[in-house]
KOLVODO-902182 format. One record per residue (C-alpha): residue number from 0; residue in one letter; z, x, y. Coordinates in Angstrom, 1 decimal. Last residue first. Layout:
BEGIN
node drenba NUM kollo A w Z u X v Y
...
END
This chain:
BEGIN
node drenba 306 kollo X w 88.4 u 132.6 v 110.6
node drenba 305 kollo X w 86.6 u 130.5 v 113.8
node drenba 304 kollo X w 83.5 u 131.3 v 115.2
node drenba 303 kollo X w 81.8 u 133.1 v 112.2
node drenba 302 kollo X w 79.2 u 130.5 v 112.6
node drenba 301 kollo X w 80.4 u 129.0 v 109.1
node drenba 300 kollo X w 83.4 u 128.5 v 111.0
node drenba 299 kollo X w 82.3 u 127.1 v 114.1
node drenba 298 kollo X w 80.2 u 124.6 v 111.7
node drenba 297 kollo X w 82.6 u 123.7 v 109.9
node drenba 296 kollo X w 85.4 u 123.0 v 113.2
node drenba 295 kollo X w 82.4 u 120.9 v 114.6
node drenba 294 kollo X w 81.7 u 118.5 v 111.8
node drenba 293 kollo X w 85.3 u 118.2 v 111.1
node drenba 292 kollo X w 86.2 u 117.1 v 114.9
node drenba 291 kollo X w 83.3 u 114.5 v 114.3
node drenba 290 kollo X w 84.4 u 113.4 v 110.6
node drenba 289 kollo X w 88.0 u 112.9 v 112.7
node drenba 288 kollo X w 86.4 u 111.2 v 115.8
node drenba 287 kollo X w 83.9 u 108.8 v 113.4
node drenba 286 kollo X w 87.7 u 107.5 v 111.8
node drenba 285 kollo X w 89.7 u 108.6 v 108.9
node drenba 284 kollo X w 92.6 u 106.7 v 108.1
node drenba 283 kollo X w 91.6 u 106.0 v 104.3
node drenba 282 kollo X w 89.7 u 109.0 v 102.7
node drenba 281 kollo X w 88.7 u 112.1 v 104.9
node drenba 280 kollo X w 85.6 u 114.6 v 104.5
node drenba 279 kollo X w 85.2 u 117.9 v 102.6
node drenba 278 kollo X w 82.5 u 119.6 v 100.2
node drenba 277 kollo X w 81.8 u 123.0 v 98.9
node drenba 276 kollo X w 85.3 u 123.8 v 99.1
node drenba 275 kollo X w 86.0 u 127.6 v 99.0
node drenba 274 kollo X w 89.6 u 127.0 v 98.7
node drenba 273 kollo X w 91.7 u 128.4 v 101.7
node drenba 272 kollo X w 88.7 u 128.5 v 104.1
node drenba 271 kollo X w 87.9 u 124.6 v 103.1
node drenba 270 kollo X w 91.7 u 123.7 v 102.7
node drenba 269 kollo X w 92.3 u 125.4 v 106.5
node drenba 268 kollo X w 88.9 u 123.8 v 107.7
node drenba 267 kollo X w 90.4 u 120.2 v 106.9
node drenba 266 kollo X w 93.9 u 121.2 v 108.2
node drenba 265 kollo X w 92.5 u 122.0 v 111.8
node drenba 264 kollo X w 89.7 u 119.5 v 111.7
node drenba 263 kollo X w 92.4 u 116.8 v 110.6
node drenba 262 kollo X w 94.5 u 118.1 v 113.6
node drenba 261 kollo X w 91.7 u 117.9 v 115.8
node drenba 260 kollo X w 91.0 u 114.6 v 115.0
node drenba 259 kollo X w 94.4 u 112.9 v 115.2
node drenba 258 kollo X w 96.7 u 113.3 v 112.0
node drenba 257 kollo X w 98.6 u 110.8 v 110.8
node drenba 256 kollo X w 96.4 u 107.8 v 111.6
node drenba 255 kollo X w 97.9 u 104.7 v 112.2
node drenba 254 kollo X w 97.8 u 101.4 v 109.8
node drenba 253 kollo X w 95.7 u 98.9 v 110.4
node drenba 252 kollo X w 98.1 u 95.5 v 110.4
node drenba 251 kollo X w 98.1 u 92.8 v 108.1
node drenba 250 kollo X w 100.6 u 94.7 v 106.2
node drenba 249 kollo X w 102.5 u 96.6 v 109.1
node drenba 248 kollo X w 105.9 u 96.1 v 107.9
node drenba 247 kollo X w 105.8 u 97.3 v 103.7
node drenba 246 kollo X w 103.3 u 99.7 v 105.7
node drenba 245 kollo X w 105.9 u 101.6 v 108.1
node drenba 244 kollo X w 105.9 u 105.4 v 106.3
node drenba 243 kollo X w 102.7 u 104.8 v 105.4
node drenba 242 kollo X w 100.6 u 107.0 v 108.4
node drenba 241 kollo X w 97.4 u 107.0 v 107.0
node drenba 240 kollo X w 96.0 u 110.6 v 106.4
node drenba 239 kollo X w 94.3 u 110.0 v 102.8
node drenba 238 kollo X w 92.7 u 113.1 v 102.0
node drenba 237 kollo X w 89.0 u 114.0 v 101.5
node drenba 236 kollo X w 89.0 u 117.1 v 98.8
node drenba 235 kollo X w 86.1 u 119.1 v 97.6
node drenba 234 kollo X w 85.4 u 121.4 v 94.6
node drenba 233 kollo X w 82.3 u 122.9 v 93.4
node drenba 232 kollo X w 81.9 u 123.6 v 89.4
node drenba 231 kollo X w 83.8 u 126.2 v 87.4
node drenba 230 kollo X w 87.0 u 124.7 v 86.8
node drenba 229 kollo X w 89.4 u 127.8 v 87.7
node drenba 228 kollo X w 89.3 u 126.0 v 91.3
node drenba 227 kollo X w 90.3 u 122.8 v 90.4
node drenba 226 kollo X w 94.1 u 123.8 v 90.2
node drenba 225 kollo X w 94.6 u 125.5 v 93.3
node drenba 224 kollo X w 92.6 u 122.3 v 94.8
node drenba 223 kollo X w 95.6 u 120.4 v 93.4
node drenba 222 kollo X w 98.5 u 122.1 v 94.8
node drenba 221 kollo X w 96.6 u 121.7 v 98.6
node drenba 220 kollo X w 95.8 u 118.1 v 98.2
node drenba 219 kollo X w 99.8 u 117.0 v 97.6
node drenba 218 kollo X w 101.2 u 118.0 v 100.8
node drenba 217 kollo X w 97.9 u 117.1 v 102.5
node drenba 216 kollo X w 98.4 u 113.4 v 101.6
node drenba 215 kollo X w 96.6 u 111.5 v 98.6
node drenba 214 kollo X w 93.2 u 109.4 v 98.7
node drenba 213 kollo X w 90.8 u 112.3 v 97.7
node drenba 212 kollo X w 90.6 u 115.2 v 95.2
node drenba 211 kollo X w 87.3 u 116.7 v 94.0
node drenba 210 kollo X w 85.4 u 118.0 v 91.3
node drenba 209 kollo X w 81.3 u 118.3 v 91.5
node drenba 208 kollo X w 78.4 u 118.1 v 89.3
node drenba 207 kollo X w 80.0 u 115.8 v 86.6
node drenba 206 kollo X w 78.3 u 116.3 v 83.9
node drenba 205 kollo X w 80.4 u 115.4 v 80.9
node drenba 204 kollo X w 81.9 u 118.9 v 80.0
node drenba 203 kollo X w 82.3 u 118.8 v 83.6
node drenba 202 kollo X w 84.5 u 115.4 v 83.3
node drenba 201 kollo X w 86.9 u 116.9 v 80.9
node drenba 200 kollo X w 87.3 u 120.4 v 82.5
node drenba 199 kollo X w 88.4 u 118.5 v 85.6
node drenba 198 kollo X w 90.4 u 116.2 v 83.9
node drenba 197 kollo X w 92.3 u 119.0 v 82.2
node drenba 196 kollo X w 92.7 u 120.8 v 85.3
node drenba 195 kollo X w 94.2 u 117.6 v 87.3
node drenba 194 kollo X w 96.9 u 117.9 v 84.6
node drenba 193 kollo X w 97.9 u 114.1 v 82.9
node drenba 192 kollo X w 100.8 u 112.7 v 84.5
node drenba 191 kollo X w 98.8 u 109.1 v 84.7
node drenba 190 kollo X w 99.5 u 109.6 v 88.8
node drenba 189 kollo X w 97.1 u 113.2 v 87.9
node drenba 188 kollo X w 99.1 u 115.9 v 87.9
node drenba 187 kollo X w 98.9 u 119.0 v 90.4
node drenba 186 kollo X w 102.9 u 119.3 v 90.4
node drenba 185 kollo X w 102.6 u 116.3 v 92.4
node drenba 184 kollo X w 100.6 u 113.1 v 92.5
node drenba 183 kollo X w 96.8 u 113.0 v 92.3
node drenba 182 kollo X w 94.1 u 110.8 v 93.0
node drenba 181 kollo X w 91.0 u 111.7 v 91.3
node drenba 180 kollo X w 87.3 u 112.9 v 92.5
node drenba 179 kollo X w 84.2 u 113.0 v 90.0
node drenba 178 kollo X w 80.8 u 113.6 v 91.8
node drenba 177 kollo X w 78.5 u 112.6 v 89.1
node drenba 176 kollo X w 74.5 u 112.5 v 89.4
node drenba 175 kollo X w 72.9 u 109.3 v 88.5
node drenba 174 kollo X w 70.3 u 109.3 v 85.5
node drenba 173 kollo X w 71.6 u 106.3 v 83.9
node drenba 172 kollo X w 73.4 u 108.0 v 80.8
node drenba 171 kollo X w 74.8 u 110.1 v 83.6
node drenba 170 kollo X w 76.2 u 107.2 v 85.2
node drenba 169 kollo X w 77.7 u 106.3 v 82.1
node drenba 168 kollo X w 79.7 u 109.4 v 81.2
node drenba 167 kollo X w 80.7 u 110.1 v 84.5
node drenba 166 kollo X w 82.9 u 106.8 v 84.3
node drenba 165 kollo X w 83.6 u 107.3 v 80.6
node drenba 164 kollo X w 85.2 u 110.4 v 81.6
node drenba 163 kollo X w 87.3 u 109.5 v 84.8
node drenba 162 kollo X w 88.8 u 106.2 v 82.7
node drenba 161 kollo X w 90.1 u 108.6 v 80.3
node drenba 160 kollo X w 90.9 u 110.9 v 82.6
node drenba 159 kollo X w 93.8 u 109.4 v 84.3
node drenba 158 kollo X w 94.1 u 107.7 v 87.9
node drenba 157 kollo X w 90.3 u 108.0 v 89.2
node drenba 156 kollo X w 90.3 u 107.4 v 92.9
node drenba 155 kollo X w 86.7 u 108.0 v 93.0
node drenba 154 kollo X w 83.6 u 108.2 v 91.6
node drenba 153 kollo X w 81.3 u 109.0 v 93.7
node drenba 152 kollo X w 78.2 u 108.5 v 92.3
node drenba 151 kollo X w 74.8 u 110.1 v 93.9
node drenba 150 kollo X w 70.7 u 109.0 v 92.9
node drenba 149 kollo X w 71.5 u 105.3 v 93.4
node drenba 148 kollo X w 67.5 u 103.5 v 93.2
node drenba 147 kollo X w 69.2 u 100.0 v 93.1
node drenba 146 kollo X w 67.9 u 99.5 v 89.6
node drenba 145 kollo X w 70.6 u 103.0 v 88.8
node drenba 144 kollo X w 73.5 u 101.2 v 90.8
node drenba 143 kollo X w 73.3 u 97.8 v 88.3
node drenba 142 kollo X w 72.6 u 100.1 v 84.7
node drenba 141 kollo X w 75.7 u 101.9 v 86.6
node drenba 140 kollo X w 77.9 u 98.9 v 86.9
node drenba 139 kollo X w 77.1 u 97.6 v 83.7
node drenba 138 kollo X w 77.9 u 100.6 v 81.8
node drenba 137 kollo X w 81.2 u 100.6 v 83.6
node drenba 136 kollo X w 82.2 u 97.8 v 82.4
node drenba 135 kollo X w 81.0 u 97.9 v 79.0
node drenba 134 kollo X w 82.5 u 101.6 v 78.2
node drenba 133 kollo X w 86.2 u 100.6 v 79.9
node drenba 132 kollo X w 86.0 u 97.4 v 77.9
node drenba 131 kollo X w 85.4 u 99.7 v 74.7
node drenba 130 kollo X w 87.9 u 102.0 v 76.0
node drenba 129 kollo X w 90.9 u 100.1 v 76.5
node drenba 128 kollo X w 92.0 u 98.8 v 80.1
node drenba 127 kollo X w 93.7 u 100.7 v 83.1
node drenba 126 kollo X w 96.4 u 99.0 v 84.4
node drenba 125 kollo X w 98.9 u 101.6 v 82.9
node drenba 124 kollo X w 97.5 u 103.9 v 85.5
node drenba 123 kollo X w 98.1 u 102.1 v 88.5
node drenba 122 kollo X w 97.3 u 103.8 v 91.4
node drenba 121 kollo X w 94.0 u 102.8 v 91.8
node drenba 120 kollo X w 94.2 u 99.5 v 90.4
node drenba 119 kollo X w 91.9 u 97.9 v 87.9
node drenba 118 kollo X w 88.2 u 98.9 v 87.1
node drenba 117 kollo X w 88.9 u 102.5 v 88.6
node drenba 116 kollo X w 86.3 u 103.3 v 91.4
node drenba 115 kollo X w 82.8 u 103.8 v 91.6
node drenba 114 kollo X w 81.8 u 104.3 v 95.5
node drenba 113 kollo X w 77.6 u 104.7 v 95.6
node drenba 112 kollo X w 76.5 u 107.8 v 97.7
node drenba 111 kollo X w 74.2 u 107.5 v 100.2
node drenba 110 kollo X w 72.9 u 111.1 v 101.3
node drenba 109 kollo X w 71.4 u 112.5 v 104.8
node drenba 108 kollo X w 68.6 u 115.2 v 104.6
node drenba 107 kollo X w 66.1 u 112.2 v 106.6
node drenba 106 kollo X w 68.5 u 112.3 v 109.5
node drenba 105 kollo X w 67.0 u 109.4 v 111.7
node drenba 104 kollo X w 69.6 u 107.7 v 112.2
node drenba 103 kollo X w 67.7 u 104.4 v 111.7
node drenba 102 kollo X w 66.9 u 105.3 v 107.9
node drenba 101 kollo X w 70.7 u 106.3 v 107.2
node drenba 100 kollo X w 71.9 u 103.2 v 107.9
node drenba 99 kollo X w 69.0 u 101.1 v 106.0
node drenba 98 kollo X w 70.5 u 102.7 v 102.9
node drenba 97 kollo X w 74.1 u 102.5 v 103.8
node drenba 96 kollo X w 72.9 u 99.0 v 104.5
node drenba 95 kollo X w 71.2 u 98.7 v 101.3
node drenba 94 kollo X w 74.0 u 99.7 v 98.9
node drenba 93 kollo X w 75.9 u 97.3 v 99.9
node drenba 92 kollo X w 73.3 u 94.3 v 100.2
node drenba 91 kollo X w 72.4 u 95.7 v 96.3
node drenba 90 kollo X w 76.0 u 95.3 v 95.6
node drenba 89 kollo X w 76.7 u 92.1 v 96.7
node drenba 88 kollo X w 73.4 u 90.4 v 94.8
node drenba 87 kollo X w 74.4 u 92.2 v 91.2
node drenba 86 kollo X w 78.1 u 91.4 v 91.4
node drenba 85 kollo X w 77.5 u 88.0 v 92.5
node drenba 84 kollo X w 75.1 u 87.7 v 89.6
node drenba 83 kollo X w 77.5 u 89.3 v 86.9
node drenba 82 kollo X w 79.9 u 86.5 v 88.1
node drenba 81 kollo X w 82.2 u 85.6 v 90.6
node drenba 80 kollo X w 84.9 u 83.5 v 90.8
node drenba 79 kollo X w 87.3 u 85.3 v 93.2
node drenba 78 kollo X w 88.5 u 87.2 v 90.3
node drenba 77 kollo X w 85.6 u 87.4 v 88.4
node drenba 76 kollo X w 84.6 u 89.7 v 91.4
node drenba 75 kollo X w 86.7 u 92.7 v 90.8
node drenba 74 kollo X w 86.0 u 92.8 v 87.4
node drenba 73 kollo X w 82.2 u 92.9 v 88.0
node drenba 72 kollo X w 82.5 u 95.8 v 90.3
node drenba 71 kollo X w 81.5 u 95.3 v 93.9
node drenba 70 kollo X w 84.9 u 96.8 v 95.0
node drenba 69 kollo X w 84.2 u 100.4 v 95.6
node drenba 68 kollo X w 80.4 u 99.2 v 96.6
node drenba 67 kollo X w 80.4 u 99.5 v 100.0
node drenba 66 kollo X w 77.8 u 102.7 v 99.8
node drenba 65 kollo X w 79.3 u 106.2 v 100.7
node drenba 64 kollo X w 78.0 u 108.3 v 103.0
node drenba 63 kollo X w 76.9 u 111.7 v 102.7
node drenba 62 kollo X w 75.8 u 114.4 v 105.1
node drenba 61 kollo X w 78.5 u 112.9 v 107.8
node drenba 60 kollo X w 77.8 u 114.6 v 111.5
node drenba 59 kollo X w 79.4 u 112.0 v 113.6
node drenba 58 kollo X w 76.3 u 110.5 v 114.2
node drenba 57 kollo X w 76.2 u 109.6 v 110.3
node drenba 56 kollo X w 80.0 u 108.0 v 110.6
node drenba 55 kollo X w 79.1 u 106.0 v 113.6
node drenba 54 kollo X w 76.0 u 104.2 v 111.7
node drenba 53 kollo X w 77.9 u 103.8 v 108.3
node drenba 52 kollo X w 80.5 u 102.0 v 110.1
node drenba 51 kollo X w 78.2 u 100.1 v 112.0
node drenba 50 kollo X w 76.5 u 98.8 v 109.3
node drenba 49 kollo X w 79.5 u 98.1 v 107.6
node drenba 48 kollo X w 80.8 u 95.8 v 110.8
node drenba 47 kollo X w 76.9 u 94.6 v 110.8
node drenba 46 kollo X w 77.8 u 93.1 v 107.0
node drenba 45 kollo X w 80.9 u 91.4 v 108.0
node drenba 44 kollo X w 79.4 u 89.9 v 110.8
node drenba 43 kollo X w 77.1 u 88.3 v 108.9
node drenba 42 kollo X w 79.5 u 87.4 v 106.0
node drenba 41 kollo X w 80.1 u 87.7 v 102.7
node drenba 40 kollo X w 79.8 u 91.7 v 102.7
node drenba 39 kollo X w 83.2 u 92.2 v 104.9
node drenba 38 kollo X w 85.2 u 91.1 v 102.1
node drenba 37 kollo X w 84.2 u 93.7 v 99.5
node drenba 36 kollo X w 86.4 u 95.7 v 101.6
node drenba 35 kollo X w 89.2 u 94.8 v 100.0
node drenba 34 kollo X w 88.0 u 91.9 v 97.1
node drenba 33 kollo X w 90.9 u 91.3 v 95.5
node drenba 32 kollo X w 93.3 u 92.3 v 96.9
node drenba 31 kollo X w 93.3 u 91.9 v 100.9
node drenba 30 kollo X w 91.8 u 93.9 v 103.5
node drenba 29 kollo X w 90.7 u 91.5 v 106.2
node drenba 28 kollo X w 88.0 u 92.5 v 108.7
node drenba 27 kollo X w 88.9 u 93.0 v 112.1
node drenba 26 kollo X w 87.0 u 95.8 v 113.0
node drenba 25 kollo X w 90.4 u 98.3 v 112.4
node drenba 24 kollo X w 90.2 u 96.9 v 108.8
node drenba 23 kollo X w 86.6 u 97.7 v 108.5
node drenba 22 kollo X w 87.4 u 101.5 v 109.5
node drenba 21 kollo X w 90.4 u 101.6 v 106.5
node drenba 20 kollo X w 87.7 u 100.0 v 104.4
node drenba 19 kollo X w 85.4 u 102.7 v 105.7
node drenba 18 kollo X w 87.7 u 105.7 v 105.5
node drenba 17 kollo X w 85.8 u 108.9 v 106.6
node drenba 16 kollo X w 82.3 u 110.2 v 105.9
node drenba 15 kollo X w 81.5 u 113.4 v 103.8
node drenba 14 kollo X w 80.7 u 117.0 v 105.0
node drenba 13 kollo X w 78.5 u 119.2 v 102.9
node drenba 12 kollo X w 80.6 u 122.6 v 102.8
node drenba 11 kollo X w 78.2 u 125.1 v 104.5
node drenba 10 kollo X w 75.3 u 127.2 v 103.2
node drenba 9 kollo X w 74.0 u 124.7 v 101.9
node drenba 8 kollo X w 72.8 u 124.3 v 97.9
node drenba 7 kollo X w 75.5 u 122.1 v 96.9
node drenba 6 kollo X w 73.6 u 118.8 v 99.2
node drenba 5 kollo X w 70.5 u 120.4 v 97.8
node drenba 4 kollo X w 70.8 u 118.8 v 94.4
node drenba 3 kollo X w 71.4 u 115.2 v 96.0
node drenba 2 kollo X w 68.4 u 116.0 v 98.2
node drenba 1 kollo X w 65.9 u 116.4 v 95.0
node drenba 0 kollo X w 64.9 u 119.9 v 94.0
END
């Protein structure tokens, strides 16, 4: 059994990292479209702010973290003139440093997970293109991750199932093991409307090896775990806490956490007691602190500690 298949095989929920871009940001690094936190790998001290990242998050107590790849992609790229090259060259110094990361820790049992999100926006469904582009794109992109030695894909953010399928579909063809996670809206629909149910059913049948929900509020997380649980695989979320209410202001600003660590623990061990999640971390707004407050509260509760 390889260390990506005894992540499910704890006897606690495995315990992702938090929000690097959102981590970045607060580092100084500029989080503009296109490239988001692509940014901080063309430069040096771009590159030791994701270092560091990675670094804090693993003391912290994170089993998996995820690689700076979620804007790597070769779409992403041709947009700043890029090329299958650039793609190629960035990804591989991503993918490396959470490598490298994990190597200095010391914690052998730790993961690095590759981030595969949409091609186009996250929360834009009708962005996202036809099939056969859909197919070619993220063929490449795993063909790229697999060279790299990537044993986990997170693919994340996923707006619509479509996209969510072909996704798992192609790192499976490469011998990379799914984790599938979407972005929902309310009434446990995905932001294309379609039900987070369906997608879940639709990525197992796949491979997928794990459901989860990430990059939406609380409010919104609990309705959809009720609808992954009937899916038959393990289920996780890692919410978005930003505090939004002031972004149209605060644009070139980090935006505040709404929750501080021990809330997050507090609501984080709620979804995990409430839902049987075998995994759980935080999206955008999550710092060390909050992964560190998480790391605790599990293991309290799997020590009977806290019910």
């Amino acid at each position: 059994m390889n260390r990506v298949s005894d992540l499910l095989e704890r006897e606690r929920s495995v315990i992702l990292d938090g929000g690097l871009a959102t981590e970045l940001h607060r580092a100084g690094i500029a989080m503009q479209a296109p490239r988001w936190s692509a940014q901080a790998l063309f430069s040096t001290q771009g590159r030791a702010a994701v270092a560091q990242c990675h670094s804090a998050f693993l003391q912290a107590g994170a089993d998996v973290i995820t690689a700076n790849t979620f804007r790597t992609n070769l779409r992403a790229l041709r947009r700043v003139g890029g090329n299958a090259s650039a793609a190629e060259c960035l990804t591989r110094v991503a993918v490396e440093l959470a490598d490298e990361a994990v190597s200095a820790c010391g914690r052998g049992t730790a993961v690095v997970a590759a981030s595969v999100a949409p091609v186009e926006d996250c929360y834009d469904p009708s962005a996202v293109p036809d099939d056969l582009t859909l197919e070619v794109e993220h063929g490449f992109f795993a063909s790229l991750l697999a060279q790299l030695g990537v044993e986990l894909a997170l693919i994340e953010t996923m707006n619509c199932v479509r996209e969510a399928v072909i996704a798992t579909r192609a790192a499976r063809g490469h011998g990379i093991t799914p984790w599938v996670s979407f972005v929902a809206g309310a009434d446990a629909r995905l932001l294309s409307g379609e039900s987070v149910a369906d997608a879940a059913v639709a990525v197992a049948r796949e491979g997928a090896q794990a459901v989860l929900v990430n990059c939406c509020d609380l409010a919104v997380t609990r309705p959809a775990l009720a609808a992954l649980q009937s899916c038959g695989l393990p289920i996780g979320a890692y919410p978005n806490i930003e505090d939004r209410s002031e972004a149209d202001s605060l644009t070139n600003t980090p935006l505040p956490a709404s929750l501080g660590p021990v809330g997050f623990a507090v609501a984080l061990t709620g979804l995990i007691r409430d839902f049987s999640l075998s995994i759980a971390g935080g999206c955008c707004g999550a710092t060390p602190a909050h992964i560190r407050n998480l790391a605790g509260s599990i293991k309290r509760l799997n020590e009977g500690v806290l019910t």
